[in-house]
N, CA, C and O of each residue as an XYZ file, in Angstrom:
704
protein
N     -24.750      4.337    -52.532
C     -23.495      4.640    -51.863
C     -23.738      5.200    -50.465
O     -22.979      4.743    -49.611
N     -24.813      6.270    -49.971
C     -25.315      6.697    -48.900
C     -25.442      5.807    -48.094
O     -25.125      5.973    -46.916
N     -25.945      4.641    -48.569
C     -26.898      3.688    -48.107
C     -25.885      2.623    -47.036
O     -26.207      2.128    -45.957
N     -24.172      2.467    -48.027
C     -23.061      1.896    -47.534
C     -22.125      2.251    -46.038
O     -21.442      1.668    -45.196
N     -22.720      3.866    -46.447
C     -21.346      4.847    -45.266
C     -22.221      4.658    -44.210
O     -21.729      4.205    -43.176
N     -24.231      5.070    -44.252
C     -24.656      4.526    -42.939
C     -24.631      3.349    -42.617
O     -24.626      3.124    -41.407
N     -24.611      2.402    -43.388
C     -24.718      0.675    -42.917
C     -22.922      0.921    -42.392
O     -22.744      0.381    -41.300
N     -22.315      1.243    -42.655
C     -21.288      0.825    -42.231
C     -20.724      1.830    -40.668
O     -20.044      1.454    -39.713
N     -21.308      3.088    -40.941
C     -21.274      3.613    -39.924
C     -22.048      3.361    -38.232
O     -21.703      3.656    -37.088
N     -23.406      2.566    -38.929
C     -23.813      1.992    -37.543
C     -23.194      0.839    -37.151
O     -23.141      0.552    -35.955
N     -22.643      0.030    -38.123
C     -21.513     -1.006    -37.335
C     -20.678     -0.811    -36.845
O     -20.155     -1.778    -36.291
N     -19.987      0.564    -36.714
C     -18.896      0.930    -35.767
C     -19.495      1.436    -34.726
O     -19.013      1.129    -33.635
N     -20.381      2.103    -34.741
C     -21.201      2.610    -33.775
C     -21.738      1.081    -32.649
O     -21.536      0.837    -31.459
N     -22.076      0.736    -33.154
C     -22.642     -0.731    -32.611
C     -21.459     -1.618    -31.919
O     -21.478     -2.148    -30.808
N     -20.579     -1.624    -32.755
C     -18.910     -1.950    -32.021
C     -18.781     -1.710    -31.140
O     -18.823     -2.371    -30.103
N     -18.504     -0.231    -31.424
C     -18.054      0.870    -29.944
C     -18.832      0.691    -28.972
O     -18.496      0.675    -27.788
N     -20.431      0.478    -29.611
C     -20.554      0.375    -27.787
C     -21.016     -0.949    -27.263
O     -21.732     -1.106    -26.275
N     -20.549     -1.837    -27.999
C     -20.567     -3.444    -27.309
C     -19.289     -2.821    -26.085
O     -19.409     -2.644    -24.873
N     -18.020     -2.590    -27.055
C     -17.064     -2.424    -26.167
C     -16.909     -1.503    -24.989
O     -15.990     -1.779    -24.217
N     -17.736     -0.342    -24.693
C     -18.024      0.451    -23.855
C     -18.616     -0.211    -22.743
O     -18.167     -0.131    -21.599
N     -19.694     -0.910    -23.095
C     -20.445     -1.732    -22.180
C     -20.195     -2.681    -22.002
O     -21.165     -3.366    -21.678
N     -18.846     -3.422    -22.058
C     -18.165     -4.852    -21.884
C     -16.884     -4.355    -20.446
O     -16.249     -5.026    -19.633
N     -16.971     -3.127    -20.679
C     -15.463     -2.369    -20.176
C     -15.941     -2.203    -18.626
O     -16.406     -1.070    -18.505
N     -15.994     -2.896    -17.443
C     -16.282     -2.445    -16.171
C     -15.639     -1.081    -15.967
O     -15.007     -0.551    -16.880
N     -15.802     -0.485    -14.727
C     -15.036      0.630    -14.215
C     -14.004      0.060    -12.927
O     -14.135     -0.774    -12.031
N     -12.876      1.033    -13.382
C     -12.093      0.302    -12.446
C     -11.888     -1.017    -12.326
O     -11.586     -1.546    -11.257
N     -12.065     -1.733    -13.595
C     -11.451     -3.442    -13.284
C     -10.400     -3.544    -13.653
O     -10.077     -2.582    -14.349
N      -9.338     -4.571    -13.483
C      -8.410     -4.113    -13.576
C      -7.892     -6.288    -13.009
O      -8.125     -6.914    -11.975
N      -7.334     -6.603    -14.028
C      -7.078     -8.042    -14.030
C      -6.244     -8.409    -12.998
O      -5.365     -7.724    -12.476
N      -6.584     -9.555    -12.734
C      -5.862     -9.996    -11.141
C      -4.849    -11.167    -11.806
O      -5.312    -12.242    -12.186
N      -3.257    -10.804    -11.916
C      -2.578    -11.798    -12.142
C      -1.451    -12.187    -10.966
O      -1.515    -11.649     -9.861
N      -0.545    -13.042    -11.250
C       0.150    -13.495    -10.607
C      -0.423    -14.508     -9.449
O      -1.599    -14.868     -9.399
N       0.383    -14.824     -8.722
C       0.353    -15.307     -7.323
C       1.174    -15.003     -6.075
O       2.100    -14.193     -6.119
N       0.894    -15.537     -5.158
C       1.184    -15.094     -3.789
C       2.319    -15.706     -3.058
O       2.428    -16.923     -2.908
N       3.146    -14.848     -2.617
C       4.785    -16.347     -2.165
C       5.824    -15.563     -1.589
O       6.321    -14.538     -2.056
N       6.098    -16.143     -0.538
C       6.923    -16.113      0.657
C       8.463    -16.033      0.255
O       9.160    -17.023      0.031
N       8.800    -14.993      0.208
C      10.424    -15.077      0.611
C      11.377    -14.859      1.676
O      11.339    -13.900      2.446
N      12.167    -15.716      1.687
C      13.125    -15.094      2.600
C      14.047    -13.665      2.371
O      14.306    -13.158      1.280
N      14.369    -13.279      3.408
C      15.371    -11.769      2.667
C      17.043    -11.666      2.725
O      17.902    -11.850      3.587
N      17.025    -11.399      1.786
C      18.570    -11.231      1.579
C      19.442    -10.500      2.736
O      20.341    -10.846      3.502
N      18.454     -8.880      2.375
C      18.920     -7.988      3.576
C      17.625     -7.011      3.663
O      16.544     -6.941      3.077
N      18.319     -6.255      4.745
C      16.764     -5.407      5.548
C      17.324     -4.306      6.434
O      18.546     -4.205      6.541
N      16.559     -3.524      7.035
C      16.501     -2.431      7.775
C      15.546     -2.689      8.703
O      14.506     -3.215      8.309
N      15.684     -2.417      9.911
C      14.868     -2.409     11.326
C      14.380     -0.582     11.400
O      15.142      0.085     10.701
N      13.805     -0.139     11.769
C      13.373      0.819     12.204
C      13.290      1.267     13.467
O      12.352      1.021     14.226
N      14.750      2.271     13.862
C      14.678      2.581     15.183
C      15.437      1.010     16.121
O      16.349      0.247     15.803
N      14.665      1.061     17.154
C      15.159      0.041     17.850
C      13.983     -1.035     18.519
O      13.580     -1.292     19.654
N      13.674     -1.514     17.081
C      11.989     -2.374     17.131
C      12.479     -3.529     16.235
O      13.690     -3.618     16.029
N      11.746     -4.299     15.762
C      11.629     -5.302     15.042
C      11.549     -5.400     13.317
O      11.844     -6.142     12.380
N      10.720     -3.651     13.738
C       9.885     -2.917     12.266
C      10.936     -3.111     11.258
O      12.112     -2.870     11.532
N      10.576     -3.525     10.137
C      11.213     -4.142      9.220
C      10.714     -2.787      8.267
O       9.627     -2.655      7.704
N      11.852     -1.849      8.280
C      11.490     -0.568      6.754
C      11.761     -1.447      5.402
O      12.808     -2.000      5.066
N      10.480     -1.408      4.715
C       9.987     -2.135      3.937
C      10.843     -1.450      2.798
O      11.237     -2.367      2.078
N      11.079     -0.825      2.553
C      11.600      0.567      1.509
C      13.477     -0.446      1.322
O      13.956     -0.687      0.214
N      14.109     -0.808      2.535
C      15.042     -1.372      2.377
C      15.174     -2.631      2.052
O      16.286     -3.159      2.035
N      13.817     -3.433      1.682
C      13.989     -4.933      2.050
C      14.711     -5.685      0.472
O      14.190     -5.300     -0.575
N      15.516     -6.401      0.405
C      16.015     -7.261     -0.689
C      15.608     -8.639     -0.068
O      15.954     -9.077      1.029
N      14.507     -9.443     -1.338
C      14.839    -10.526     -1.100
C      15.093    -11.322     -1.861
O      15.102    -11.019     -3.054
N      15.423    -12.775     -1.392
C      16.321    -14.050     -2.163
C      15.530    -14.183     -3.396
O      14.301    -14.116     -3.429
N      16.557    -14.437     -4.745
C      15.932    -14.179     -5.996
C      14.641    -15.675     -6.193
O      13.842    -15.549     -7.122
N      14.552    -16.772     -5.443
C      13.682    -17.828     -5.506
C      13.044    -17.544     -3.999
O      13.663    -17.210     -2.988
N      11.589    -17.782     -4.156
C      10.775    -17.859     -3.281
C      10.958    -19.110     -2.479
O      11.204    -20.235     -2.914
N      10.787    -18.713     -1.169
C      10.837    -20.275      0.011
C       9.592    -20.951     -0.231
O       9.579    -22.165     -0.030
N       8.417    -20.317     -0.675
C       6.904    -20.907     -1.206
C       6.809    -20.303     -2.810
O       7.240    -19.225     -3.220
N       6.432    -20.871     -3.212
C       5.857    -20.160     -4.536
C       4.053    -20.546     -4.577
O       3.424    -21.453     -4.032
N       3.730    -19.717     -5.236
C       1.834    -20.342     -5.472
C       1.203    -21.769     -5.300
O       0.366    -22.364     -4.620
N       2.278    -22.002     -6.520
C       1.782    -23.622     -6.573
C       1.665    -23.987     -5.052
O       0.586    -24.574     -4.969
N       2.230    -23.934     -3.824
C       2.127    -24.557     -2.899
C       1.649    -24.273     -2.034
O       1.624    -25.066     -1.093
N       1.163    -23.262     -1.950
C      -0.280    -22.249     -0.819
C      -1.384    -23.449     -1.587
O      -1.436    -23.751     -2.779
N      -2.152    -23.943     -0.519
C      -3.202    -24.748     -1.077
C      -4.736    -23.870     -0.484
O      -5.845    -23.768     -1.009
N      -4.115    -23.269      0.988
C      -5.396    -22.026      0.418
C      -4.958    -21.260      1.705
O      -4.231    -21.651      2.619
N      -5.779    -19.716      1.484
C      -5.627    -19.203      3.188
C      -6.636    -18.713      3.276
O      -7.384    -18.294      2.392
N      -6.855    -18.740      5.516
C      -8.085    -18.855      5.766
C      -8.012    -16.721      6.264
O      -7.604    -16.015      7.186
N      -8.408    -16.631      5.498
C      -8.773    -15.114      6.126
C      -9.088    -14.638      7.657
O      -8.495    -13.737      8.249
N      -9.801    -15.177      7.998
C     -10.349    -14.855      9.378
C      -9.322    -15.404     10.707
O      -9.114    -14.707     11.700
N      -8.735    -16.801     10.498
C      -7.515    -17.007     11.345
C      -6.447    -16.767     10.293
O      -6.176    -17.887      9.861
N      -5.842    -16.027      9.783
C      -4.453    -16.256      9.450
C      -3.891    -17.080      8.799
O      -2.665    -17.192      8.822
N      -4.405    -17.574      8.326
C      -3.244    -19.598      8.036
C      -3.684    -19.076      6.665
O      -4.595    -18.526      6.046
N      -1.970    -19.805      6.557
C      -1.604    -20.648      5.241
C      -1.582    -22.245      4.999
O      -0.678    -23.076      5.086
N      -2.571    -22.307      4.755
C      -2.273    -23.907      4.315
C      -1.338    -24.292      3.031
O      -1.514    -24.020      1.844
N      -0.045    -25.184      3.813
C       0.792    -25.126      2.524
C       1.054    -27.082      2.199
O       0.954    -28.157      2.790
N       1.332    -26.664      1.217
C       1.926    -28.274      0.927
C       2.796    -28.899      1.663
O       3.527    -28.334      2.477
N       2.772    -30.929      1.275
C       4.023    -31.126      1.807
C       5.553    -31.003      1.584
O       6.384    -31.408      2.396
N       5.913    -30.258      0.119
C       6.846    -30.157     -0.284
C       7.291    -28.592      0.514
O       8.396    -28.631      1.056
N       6.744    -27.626      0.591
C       6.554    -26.609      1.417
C       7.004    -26.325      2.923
O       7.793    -25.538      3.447
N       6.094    -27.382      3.406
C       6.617    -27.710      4.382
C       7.674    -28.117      5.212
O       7.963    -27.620      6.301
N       8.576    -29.609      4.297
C       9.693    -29.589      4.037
C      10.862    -28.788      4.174
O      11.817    -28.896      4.942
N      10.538    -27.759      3.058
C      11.634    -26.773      2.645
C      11.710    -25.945      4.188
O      12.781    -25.825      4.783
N      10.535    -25.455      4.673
C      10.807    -24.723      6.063
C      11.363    -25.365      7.249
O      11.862    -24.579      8.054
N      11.406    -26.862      7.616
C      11.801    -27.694      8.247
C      13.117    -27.786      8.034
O      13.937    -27.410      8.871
N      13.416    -28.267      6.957
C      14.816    -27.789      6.667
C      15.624    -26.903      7.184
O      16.730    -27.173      7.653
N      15.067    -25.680      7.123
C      15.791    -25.106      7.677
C      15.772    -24.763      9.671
O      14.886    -25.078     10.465
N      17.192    -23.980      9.968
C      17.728    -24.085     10.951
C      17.411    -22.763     11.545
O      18.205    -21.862     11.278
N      16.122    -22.405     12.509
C      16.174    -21.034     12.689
C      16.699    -20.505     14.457
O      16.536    -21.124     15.509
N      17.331    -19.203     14.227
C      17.519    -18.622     15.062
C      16.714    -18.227     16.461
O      15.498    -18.053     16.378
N      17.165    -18.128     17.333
C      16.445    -17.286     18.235
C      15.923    -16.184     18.061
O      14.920    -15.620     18.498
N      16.689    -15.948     17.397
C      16.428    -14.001     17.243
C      15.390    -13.842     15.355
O      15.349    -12.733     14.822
N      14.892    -14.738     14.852
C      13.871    -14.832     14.336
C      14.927    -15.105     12.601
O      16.116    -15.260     12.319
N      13.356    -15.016     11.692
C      14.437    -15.186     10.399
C      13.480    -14.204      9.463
O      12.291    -14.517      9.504
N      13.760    -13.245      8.758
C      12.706    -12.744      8.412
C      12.584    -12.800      6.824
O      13.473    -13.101      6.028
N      11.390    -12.470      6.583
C      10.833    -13.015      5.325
C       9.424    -11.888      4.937
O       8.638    -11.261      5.647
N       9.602    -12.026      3.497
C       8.393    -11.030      3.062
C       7.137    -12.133      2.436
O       7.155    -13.356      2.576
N       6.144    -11.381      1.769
C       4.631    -11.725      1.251
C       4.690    -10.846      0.041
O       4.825     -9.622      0.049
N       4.545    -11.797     -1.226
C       4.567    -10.591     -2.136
C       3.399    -11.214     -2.938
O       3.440    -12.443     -2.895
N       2.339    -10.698     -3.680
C       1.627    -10.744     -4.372
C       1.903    -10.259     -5.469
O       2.396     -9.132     -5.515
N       1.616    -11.101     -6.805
C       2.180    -10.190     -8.274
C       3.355     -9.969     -8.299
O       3.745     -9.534     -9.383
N       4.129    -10.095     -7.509
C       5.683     -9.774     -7.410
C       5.562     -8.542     -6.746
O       6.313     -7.708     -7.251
N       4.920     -8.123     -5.833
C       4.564     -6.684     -5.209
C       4.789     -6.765     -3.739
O       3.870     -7.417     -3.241
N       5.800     -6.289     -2.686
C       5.867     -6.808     -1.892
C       4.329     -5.999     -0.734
O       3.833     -4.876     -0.655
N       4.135     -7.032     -0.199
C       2.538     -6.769      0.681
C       2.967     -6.655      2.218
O       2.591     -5.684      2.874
N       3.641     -7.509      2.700
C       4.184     -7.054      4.096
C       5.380     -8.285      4.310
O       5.712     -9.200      3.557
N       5.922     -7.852      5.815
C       6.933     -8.579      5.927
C       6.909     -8.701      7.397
O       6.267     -8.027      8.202
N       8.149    -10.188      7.712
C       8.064    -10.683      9.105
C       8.868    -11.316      9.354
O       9.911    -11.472      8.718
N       8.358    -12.095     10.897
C       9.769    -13.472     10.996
C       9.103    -14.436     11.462
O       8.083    -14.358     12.146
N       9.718    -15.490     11.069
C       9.632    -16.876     11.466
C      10.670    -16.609     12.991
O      11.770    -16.077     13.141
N       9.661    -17.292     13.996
C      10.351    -16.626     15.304
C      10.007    -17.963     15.936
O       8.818    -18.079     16.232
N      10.868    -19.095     16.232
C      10.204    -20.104     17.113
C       9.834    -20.043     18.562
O      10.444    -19.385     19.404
N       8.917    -20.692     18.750
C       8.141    -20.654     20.299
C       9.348    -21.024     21.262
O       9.078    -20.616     22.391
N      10.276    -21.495     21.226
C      11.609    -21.683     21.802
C      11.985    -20.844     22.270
O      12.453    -21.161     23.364
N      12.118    -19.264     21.957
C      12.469    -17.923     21.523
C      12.130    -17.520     22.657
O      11.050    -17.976     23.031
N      12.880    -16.514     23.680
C      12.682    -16.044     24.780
C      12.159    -14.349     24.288
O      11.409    -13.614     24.930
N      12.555    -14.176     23.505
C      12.557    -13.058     22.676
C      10.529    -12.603     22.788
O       9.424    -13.112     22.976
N      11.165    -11.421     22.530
C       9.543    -10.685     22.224
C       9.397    -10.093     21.089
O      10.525    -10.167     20.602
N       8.737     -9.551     20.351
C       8.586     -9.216     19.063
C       7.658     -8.596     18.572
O       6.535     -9.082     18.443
N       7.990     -7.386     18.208
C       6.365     -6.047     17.929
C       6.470     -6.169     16.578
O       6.641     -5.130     15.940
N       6.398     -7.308     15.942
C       6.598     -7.536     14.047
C       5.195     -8.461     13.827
O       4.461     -9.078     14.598
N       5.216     -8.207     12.227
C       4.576     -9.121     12.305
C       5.547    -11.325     12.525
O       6.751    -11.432     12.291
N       5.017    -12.139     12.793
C       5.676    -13.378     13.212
C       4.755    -14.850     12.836
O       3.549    -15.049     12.980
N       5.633    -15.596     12.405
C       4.902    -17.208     12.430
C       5.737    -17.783     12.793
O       6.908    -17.606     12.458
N       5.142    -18.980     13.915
C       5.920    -20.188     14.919
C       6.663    -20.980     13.579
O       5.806    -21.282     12.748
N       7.745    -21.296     13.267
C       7.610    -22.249     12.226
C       7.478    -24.076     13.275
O       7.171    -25.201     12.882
N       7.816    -23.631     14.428
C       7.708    -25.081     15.263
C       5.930    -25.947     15.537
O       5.583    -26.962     16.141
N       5.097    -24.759     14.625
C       3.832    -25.422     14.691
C       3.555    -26.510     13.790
O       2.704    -27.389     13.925
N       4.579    -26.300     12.624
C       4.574    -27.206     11.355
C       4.388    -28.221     11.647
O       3.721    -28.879     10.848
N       4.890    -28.957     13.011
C       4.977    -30.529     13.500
C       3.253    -31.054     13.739
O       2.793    -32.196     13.742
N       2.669    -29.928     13.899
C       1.301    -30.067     14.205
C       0.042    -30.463     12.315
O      -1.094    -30.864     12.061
N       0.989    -30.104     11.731
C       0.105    -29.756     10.400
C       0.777    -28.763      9.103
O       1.804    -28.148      9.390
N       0.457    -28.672      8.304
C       0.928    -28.078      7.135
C       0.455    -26.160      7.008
O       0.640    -25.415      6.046
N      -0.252    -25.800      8.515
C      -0.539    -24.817      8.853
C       0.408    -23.703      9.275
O       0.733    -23.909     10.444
N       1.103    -22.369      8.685
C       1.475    -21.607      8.874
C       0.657    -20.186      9.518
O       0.160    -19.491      8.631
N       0.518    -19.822     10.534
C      -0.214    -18.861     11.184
C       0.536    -17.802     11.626
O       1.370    -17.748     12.530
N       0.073    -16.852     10.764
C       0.562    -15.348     10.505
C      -0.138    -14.208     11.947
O      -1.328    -13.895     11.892
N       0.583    -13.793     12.911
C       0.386    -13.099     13.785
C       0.827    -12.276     14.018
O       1.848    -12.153     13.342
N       0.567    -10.945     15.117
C       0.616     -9.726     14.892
C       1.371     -9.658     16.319
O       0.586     -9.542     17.260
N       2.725     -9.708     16.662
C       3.380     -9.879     17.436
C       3.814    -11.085     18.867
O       2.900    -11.496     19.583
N       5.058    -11.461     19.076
C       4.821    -12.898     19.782
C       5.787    -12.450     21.388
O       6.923    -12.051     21.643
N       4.936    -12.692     21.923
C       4.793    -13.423     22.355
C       2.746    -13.398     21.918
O       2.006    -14.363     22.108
N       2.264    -11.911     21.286
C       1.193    -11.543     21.450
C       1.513     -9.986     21.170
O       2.609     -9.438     21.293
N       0.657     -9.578     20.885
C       0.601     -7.797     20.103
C       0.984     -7.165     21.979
O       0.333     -7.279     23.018
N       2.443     -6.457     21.644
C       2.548     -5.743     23.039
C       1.539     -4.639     23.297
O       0.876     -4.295     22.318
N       1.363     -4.164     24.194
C       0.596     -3.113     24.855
C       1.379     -1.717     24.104
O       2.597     -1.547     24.160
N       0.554     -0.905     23.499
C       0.760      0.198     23.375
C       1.985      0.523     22.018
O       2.602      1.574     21.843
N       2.050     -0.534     21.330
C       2.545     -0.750     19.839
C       1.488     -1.348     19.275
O       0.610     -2.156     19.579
N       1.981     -0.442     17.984
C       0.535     -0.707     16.487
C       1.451     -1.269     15.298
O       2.446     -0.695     14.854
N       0.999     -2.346     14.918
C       1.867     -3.268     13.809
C       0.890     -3.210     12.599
O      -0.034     -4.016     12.485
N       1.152     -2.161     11.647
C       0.288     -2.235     10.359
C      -0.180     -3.541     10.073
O       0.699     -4.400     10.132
N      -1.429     -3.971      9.751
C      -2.127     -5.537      9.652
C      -2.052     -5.124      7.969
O      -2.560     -4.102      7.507
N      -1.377     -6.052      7.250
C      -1.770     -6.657      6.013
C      -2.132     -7.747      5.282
O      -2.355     -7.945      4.088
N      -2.139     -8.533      6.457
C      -2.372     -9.823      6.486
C      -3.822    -10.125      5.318
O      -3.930    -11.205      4.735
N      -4.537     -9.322      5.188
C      -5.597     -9.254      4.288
C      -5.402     -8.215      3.178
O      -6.345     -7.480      2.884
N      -4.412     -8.134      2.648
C      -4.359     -7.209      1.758
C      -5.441     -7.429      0.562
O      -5.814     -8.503      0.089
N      -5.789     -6.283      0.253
C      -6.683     -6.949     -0.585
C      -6.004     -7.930     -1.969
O      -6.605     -8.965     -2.260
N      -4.706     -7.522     -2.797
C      -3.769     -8.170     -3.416
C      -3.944     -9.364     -2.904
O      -4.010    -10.193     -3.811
N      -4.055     -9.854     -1.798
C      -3.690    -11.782     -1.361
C      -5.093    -12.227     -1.501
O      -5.301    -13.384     -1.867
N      -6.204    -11.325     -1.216
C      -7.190    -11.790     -1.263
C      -7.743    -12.606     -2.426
O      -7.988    -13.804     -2.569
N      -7.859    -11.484     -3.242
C      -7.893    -11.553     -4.657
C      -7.489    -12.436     -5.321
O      -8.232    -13.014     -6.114
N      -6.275    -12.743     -5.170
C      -5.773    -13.796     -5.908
C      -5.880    -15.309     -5.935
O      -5.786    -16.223     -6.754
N      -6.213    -15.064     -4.152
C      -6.522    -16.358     -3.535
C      -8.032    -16.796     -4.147
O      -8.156    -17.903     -4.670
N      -9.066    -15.952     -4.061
C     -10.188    -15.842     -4.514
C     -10.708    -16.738     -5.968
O     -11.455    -17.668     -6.272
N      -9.402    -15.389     -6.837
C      -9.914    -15.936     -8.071
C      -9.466    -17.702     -8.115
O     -10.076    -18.572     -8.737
N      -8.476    -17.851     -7.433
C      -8.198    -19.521     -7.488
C      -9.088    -20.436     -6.368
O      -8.696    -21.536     -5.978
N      -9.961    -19.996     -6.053
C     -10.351    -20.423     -4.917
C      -9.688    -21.093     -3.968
O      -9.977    -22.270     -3.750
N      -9.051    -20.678     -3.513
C      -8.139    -20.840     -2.618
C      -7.999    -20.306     -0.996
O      -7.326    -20.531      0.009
N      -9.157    -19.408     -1.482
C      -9.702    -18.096     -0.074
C     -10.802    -19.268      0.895
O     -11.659    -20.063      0.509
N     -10.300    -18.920      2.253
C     -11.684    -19.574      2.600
C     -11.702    -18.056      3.668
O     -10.927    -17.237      4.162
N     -13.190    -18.397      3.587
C     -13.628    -16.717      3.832
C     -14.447    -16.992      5.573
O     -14.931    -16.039      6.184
């Protein structure tokens, strides 16, 4: 009977620490995907562009969803998106005065901006993408103010969050 409680006691023991030593630190599973919405409604900050993130609602369907990011390049900015993607942004009819839209990873919103066309006399301390480059390619390029980052304004960069990274990664989808 002795013989049972230790045989059986080193198999839990032996359990426990398969599972101890299977368990990284700090890992922590990377789900969802990455996708563009437009916004319902929003808050500016002050008398800037700054989009207070704290107020942002957006449209209950994404203008991109995952499936259609075919990858992004970290180091320039771009989204490479599909042609159905593409489409959908063409479609639409944008303003001078920009159209703005968030980045959410996991359903987590990561940062936010506007589609501001090169047409646009306008200046802009936000973050911004031309959507009039689309004619060029299925390339969306995420930048840090347009005409160009003004002098002496700082536009939080999330453009690499680690959340977009990640996700892009595990799908290989990252080009690094």
């Amino acid at each position: 009977m002795k013989r049972q409680i230790i045989f059986f006691a080193l198999i839990v023991m032996f359990f426990l620490l398969f599972i101890a030593c299977n368990k990284k630190e700090g890992s922590k599973i990377i789900s969802g995907g990455v996708e563009l919405y437009l916004l319902e409604s929003y808050e500016t900050i002050g008398n800037t562009f700054q989009i207070n993130e704290s107020t942002v609602i957006t449209k209950k369907s994404p203008l991109i969803n995952y499936s259609n990011f075919i990858f992004y390049d970290l180091r320039n900015h771009v989204f490479k998106i599909s042609d159905n993607a593409k489409q959908s942004i063409q479609n639409i009819e944008f303003s001078v005065h920009g159209l703005a839209f968030a980045i959410k990873a996991d359903n987590n919103l990561i940062y936010t901006g506007y589609f501001l066309p090169s047409y646009s006399s306008m200046s802009c301390n936000w973050i911004v993408i031309d959507p009039t480059m689309l004619s060029l390619g299925n390339e969306l390029k995420v930048e840090l103010g347009y005409p160009g980052q003004i002098e002496g304004t700082i536009i939080p960069d999330k453009r690499n969050d680690k959340q977009i990274l990640d996700i892009f990664k595990r799908d290989n989808k990252l080009i690094e």
